[in-house]
PyMOL CGO cylinders between C-alpha atoms (Angstrom):
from pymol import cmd
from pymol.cgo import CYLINDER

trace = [
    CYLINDER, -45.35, -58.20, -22.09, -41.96, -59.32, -20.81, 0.3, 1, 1, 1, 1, 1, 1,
    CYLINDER, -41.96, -59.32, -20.81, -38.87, -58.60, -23.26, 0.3, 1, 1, 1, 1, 1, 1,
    CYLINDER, -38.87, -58.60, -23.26, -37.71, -61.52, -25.34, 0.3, 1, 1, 1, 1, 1, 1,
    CYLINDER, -37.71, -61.52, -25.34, -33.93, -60.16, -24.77, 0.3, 1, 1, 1, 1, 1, 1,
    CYLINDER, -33.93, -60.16, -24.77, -32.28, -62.08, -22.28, 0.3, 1, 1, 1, 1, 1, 1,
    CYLINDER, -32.28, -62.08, -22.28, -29.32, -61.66, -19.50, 0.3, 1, 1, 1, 1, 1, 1,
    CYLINDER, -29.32, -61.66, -19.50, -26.79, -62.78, -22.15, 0.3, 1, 1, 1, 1, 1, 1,
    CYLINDER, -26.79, -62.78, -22.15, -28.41, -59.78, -24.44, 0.3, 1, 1, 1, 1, 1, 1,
    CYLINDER, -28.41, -59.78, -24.44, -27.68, -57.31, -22.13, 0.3, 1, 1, 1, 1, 1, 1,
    CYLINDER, -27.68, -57.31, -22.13, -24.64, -58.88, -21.49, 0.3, 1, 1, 1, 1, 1, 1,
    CYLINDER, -24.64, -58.88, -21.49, -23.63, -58.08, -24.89, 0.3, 1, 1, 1, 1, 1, 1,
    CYLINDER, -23.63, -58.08, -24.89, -25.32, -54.77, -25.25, 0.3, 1, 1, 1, 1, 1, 1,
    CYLINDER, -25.32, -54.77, -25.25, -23.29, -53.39, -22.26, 0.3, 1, 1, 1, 1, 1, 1,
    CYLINDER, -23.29, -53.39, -22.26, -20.26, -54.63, -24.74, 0.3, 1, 1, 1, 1, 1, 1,
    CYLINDER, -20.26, -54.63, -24.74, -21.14, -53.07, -27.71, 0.3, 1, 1, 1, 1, 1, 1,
    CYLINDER, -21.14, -53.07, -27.71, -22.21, -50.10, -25.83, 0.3, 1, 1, 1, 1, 1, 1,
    CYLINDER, -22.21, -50.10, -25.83, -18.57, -49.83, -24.15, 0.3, 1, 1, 1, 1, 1, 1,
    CYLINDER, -18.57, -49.83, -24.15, -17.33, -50.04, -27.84, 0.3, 1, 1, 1, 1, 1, 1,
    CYLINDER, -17.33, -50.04, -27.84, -19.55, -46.98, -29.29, 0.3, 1, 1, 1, 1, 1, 1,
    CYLINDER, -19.55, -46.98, -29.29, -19.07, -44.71, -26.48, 0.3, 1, 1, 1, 1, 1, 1,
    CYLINDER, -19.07, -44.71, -26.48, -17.43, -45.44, -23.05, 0.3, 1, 1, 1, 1, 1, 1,
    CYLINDER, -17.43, -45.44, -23.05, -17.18, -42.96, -20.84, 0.3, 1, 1, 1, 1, 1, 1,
    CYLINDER, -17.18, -42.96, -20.84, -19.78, -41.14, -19.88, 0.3, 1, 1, 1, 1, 1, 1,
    CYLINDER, -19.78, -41.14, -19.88, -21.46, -41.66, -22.47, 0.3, 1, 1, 1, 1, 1, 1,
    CYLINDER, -21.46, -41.66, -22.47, -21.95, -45.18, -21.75, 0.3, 1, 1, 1, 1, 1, 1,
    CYLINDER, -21.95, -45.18, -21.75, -25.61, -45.10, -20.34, 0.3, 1, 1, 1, 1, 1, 1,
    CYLINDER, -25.61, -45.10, -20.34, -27.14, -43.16, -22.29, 0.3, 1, 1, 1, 1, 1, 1,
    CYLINDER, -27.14, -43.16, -22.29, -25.76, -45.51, -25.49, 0.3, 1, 1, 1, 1, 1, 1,
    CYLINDER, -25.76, -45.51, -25.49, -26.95, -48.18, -23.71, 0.3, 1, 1, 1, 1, 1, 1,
    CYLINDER, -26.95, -48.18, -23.71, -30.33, -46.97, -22.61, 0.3, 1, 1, 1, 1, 1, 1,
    CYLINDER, -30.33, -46.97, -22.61, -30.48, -46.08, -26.79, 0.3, 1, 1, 1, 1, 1, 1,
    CYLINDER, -30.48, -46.08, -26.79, -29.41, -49.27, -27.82, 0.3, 1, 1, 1, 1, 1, 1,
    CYLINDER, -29.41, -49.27, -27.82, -31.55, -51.34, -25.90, 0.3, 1, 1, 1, 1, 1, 1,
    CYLINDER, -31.55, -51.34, -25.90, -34.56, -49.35, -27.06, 0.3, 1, 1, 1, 1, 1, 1,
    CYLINDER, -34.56, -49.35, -27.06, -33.51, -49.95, -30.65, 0.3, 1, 1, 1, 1, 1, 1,
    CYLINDER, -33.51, -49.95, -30.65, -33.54, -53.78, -30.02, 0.3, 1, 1, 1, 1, 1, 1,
    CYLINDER, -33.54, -53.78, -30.02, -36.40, -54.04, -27.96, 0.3, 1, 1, 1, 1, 1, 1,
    CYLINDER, -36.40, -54.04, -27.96, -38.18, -52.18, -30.74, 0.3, 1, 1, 1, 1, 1, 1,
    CYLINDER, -38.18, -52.18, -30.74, -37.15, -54.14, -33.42, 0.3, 1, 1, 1, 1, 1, 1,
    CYLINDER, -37.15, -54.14, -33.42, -37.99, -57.57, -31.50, 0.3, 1, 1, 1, 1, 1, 1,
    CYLINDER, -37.99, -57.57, -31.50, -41.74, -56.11, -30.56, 0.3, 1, 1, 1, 1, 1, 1,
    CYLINDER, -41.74, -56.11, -30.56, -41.90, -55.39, -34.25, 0.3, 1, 1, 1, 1, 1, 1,
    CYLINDER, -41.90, -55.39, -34.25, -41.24, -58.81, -35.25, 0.3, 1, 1, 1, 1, 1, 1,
    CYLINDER, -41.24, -58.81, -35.25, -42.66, -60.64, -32.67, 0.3, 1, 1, 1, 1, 1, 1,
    CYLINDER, -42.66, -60.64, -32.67, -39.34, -62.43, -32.45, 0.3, 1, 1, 1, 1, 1, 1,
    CYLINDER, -39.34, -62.43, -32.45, -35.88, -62.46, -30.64, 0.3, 1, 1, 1, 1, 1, 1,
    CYLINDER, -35.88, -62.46, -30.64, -33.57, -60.28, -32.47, 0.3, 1, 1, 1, 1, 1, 1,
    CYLINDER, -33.57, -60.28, -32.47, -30.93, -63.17, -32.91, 0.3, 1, 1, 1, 1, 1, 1,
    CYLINDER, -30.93, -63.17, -32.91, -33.62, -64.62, -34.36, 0.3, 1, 1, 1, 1, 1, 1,
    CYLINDER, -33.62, -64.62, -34.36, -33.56, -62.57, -37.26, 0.3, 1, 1, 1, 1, 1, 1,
    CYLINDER, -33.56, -62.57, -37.26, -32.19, -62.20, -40.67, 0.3, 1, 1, 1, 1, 1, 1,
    CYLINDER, -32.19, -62.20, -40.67, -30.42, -58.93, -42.02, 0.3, 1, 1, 1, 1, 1, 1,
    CYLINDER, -30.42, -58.93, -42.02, -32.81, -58.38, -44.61, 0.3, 1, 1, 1, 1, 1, 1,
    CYLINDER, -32.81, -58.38, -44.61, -35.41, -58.24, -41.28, 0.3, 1, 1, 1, 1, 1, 1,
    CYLINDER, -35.41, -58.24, -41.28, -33.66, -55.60, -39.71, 0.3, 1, 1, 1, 1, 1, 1,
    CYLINDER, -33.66, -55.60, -39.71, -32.82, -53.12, -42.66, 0.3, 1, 1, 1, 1, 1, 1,
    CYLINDER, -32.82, -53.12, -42.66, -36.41, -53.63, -43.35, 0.3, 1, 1, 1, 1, 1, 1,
    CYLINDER, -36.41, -53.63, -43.35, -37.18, -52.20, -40.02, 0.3, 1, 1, 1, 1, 1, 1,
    CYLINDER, -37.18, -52.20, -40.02, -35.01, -49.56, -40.36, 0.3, 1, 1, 1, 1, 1, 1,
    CYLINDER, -35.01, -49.56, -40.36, -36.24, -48.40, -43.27, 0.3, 1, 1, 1, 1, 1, 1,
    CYLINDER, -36.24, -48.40, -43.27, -39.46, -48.58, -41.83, 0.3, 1, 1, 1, 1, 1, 1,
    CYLINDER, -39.46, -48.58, -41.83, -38.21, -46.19, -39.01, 0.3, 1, 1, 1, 1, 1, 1,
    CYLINDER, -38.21, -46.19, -39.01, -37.04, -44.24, -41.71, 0.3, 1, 1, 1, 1, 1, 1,
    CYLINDER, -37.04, -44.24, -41.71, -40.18, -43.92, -44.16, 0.3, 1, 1, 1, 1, 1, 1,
    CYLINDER, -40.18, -43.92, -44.16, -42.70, -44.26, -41.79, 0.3, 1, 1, 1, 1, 1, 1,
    CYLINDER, -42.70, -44.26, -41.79, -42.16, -43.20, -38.60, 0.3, 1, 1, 1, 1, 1, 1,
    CYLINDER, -42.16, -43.20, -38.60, -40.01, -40.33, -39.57, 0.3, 1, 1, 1, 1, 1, 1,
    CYLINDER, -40.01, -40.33, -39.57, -36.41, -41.40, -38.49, 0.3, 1, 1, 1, 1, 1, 1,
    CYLINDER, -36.41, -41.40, -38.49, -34.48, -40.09, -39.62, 0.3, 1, 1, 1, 1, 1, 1,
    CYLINDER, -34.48, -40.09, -39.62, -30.31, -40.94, -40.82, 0.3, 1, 1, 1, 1, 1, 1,
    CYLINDER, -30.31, -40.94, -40.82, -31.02, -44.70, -39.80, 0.3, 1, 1, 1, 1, 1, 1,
    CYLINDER, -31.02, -44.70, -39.80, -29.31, -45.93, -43.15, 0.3, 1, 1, 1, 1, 1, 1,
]
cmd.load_cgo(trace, "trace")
């Protein structure tokens, strides 16, 4: 099943990566924060921009409580 994140997504995960961590750091932010979002769209079925806020501290909490995340809130 192909990702429903596009080139403009990565586009702006590379950004918000750069912001978190730079450095050397960079790819292995990146690697963690397209996971995250891939994840979350897979759970919903859905684009992440597609999304309300409610939606995704729902999911986190459901990382949290079920899956055994843990510090996600």
């Amino acid at each position: 099943m192909q990702s429903e994140l596009t080139a403009g997504s990565d586009d702006q995960v590379r950004r918000c990566a750069l912001v978190l961590g730079g450095g050397g750091a960079y790819g292995m932010i990146q690697a963690a924060y397209i996971q995250a979002v891939r994840g979350l769209a897979k759970h919903y079925h859905r684009s992440p921009d597609e999304l309300s806020e409610a939606q995704v501290r729902s999911y986190l909490l459901h990382l949290r409580d079920e899956r055994g995340v843990g510090d996600v809130l």
